[in-house]
N, C-alpha and C positions, 0 to 999 in steps of 0.2 A: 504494500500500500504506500510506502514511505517513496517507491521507486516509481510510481505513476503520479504523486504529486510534485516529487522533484523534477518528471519530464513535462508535467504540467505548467510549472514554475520555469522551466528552461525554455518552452517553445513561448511564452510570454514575454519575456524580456531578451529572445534572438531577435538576428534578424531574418528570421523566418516569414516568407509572404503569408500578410493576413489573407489574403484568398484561401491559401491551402487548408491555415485553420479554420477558415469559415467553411468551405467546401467539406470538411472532416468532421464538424459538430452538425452540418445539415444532412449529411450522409448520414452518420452516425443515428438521428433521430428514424428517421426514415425504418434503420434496419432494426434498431430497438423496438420499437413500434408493429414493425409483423412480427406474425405468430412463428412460431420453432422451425416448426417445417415445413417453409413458405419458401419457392422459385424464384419468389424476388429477392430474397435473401443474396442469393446466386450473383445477379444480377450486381448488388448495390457492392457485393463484393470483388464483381468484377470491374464495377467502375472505379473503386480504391484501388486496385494495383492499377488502372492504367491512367488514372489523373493522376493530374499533384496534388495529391490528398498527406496531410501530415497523419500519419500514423499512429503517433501517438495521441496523437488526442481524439483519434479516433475511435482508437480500445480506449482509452479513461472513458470518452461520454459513451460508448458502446458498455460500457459495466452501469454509467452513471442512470441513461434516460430509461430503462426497462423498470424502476421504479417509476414515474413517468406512466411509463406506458401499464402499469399495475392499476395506479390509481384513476389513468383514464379508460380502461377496460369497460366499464357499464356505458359510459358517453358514445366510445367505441361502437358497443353492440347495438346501443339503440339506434344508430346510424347506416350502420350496413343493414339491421333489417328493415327501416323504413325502405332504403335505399331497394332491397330484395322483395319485399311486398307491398311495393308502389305499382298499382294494375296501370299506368301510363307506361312501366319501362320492362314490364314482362316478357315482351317478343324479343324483349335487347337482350335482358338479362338468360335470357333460354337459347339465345343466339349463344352470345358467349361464353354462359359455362356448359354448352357442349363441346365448344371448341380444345382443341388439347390446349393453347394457351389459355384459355381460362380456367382449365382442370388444374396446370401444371399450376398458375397461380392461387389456386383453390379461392376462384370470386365466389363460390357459391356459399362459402365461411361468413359469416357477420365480422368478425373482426379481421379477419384478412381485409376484405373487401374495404372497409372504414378505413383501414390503419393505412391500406396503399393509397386511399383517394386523402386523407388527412394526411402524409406525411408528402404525397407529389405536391398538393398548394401549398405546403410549408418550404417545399423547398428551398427556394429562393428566396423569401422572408425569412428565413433561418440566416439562409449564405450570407446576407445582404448584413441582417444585424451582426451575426458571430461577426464578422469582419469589422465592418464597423464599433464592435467592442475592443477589438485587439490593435485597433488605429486609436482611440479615444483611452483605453490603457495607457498605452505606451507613448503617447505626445502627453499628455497629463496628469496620468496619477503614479506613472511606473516613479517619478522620484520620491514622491511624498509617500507614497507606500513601501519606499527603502528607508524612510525617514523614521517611520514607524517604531512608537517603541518595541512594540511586537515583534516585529519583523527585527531588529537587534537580536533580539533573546533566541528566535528562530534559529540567526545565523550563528549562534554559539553551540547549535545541535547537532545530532547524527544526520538530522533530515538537510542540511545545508552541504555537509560536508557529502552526500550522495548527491545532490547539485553540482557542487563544486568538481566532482570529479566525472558527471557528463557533460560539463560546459566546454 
């Protein structure tokens, strides 16, 4: 744990492009967010090895958003089944989860279904803000948060000195 908040703490204050961290906490949502044995899973894993996606903060929020995604589970479901027993979108929905991609996606699930359409319109308002945090960090608060008394005592610790020796 000590080892995911020190790489937390090091991709914060590189100089690491905030795209990549924004692109790795809006991925990262996305895949917390479907169910176990979800195809898109697949998918979001294969757009992380071939973007520049920071990695580590992709496993931290990939541990972090599945609670997250716990506590919106009921929001979830009630979403994919209006979504599933809306008689306007039945010939759509009978279209596609005969399809093998909408099997392999398993639309026919209430929280699959939810979590893919809830986590595709977040995507970008994810990317847009992560990013936008890690620019407004780092021009503003990254000194005064070194300033910190806190942050002294911190860097007297085992957890700084596991920092120190990935920077």
């Amino acid at each position: 744990m000590l080892n995911l908040i020190a790489k937390f703490l090091k991709v914060l204050n590189s100089e690491e492009s905030p795209s990549a961290v924004g692109w790795a906490i809006a991925l990262a949502f996305i895949f917390a967010m479907l169910p176990l044995f979800s195809a898109a899973k697949w998918v979001i894993l294969l757009l992380v090895a071939f973007l520049r996606v920071n990695l580590s903060m992709f496993i931290l929020f990939s541990i972090l958003f599945p609670l997250l995604a716990w506590l919106l589970d009921p929001l979830f479901n009630a979403i994919g089944l209006w979504l599933l027993q809306n008689p306007q979108l039945e010939t759509f929905w009978t279209t596609v989860t005969t399809s093998s991609v909408g099997q392999s996606l398993a639309l026919n699930n209430t929280l699959a279904l939810s979590s893919l359409i809830v986590g595709v319109v977040l995507l970008i308002p994810l990317y847009w803000g992560s990013k936008k945090l890690v620019v407004l960090y780092r021009n503003y608060l990254k000194e005064r948060v070194e300033k910190l008394y806190l942050v002294r005592m911190l860097k007297a610790t085992k957890l700084y000195q596991i920092y120190q020796s990935m920077a």
